[in-house]
N, C-alpha and C positions, 0 to 999 in steps of 0.2 A: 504494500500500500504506500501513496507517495502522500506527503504531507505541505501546505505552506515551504518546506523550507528546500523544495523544488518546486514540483508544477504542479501539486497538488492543491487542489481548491481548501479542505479545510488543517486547521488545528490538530496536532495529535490527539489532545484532550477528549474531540470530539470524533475522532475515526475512532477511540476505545468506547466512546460512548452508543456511537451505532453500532460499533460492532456488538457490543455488550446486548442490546437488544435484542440482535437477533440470534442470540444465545451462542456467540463463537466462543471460546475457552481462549481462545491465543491469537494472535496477532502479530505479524514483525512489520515494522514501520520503517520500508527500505527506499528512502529516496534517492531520485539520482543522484549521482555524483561522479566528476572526473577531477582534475589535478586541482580546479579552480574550487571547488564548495566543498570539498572532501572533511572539512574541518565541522561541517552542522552535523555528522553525525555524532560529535561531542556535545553538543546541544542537545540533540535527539534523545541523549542517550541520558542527560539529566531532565527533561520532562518525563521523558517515560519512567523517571525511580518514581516520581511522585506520584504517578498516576499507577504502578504497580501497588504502594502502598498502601492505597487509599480503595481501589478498586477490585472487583472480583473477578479479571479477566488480567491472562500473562499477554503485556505489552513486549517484544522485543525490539532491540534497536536493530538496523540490519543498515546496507547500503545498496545500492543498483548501480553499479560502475555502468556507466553510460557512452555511448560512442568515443572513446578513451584511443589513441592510438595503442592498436595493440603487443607494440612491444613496450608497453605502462601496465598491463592488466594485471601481473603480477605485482608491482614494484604498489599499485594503487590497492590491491586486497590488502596485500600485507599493510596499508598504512590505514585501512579505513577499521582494520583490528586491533589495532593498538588504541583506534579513537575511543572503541568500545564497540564495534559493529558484532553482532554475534548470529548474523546469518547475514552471509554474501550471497546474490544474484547478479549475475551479468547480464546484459541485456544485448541478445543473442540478435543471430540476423533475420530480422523480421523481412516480411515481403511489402511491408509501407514506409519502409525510412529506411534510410542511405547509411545502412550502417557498414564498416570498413569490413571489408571480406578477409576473413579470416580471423574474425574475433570470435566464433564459434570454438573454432580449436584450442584458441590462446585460452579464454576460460576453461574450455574439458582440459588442459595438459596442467591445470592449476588445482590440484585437489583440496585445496583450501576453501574452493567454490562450495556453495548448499544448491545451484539453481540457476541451471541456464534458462532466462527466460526468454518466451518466445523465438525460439531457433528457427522460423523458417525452413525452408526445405533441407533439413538436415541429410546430411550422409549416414550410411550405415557406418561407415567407419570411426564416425564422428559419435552414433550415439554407442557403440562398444565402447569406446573410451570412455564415457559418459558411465557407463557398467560397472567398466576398470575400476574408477576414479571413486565410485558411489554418488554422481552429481546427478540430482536431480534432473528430469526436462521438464518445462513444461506447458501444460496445457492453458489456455489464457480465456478470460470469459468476456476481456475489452476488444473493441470493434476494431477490425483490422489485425491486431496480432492474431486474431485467432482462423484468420484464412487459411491457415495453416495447420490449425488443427490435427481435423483427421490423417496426413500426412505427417505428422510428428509421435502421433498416438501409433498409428501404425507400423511405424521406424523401431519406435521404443518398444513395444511389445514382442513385435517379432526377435530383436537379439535380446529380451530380459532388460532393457534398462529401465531407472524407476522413474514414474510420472507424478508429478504434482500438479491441479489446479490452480490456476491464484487467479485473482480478484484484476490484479493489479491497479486498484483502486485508484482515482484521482479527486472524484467526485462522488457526493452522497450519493446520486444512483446504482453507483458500480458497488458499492457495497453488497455483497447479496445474500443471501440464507442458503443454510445446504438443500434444500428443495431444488433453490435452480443451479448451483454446481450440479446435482448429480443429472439434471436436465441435459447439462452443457455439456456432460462426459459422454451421456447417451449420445447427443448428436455430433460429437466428433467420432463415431465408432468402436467406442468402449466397449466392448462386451460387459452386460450386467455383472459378472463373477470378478472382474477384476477392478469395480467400480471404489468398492468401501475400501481397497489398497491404496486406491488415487487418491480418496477425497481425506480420508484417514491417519488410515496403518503409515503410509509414506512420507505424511508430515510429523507425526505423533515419534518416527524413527529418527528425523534429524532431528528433533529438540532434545529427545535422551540421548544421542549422543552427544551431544554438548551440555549435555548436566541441565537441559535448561527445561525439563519437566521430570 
């Protein structure tokens, strides 16, 4: 989800509070970032203690390195974790923006990554790695990234890599309830059996591996 301190329309305060609503447990709050803003996820990362404190839903800080040259991808993970970032996404190559060919692999060869998002017409070779690596793909329920969908879901399935949903939230509508995630998995091709892995078990595994449920 992106907040104010990119391009997102609202307040962390208040993406914890609609999320809260519609009864989500967790939430990572990963706004863009490249070499120039990489510093608000230390910001990020002190509104969300306060809002963990107080509230009954796990806020996490995260980042989404964004159109970044990518021989930075790495040099910009490693520094958006030190800010306090505790789930990295890279923002994969979508089929609506001009993002630099070859940031798909730079993320997969980065296992420090949780989540390549919206990959675009990924290669098979691309999401093995992705396997390799344990980086998420994923599947995207915002307009335009998710042309790609069923073509990503179908990549990752077939060699076992593992699929996450996101919101990728900017605005109060994108927020959305698992009602329409699992809508959205059905209509990229998901076979029902492998639904509650995506929407779920898949997210619920990288927050315990990082201690953070």
């Amino acid at each position: 989800m992106h907040s104010i301190f990119s391009d997102g329309e609202l307040l962390p305060s208040e993406i914890a509070r609609r999320a809260s609503v519609l009864d989500h447990k967790a939430i990572a709050i990963t706004d863009h970032v490249d070499a120039s803003n990489i510093d608000c996820v230390r910001r990020i990362r002190d509104v969300i203690l306060d809002i963990k404190s107080n509230w009954d839903i796990e806020v996490i800080p995260g980042a989404e390195i964004t159109h970044a040259p990518v021989e930075i991808v790495r040099k910009l993970v490693s520094k958006a974790q030190k800010l306090g970032a505790e789930i990295i996404v890279v923002h994969g190559e979508t089929l609506v923006e001009p993002v630099i060919e070859g940031t798909n692999m730079a993320a997969l060869n980065c296992p420090e990554v949780d989540i390549l998002a919206h990959p675009g017409l990924i290669t098979y070779e691309e999401a093995e790695i992705a396997k390799e690596n344990n980086i998420a793909l994923e599947i995207s329920s915002r307009r335009g990234h998710s042309l790609s969908n069923g073509h990503v879901a179908r990549v990752a399935l077939e060699v076992g890599a593992n699929l996450v949903l996101n919101t990728d939230a900017h605005s109060p509508g994108d927020i959305i309830p698992y009602e329409t995630a699992h809508k959205l998995a059905l209509g990229a091709g998901i076979p029902e059996k492998h639904i509650s892995a995506i929407l779920r078990d898949n997210p619920v595994e990288i927050l315990q591996n990082k201690g953070l449920l």
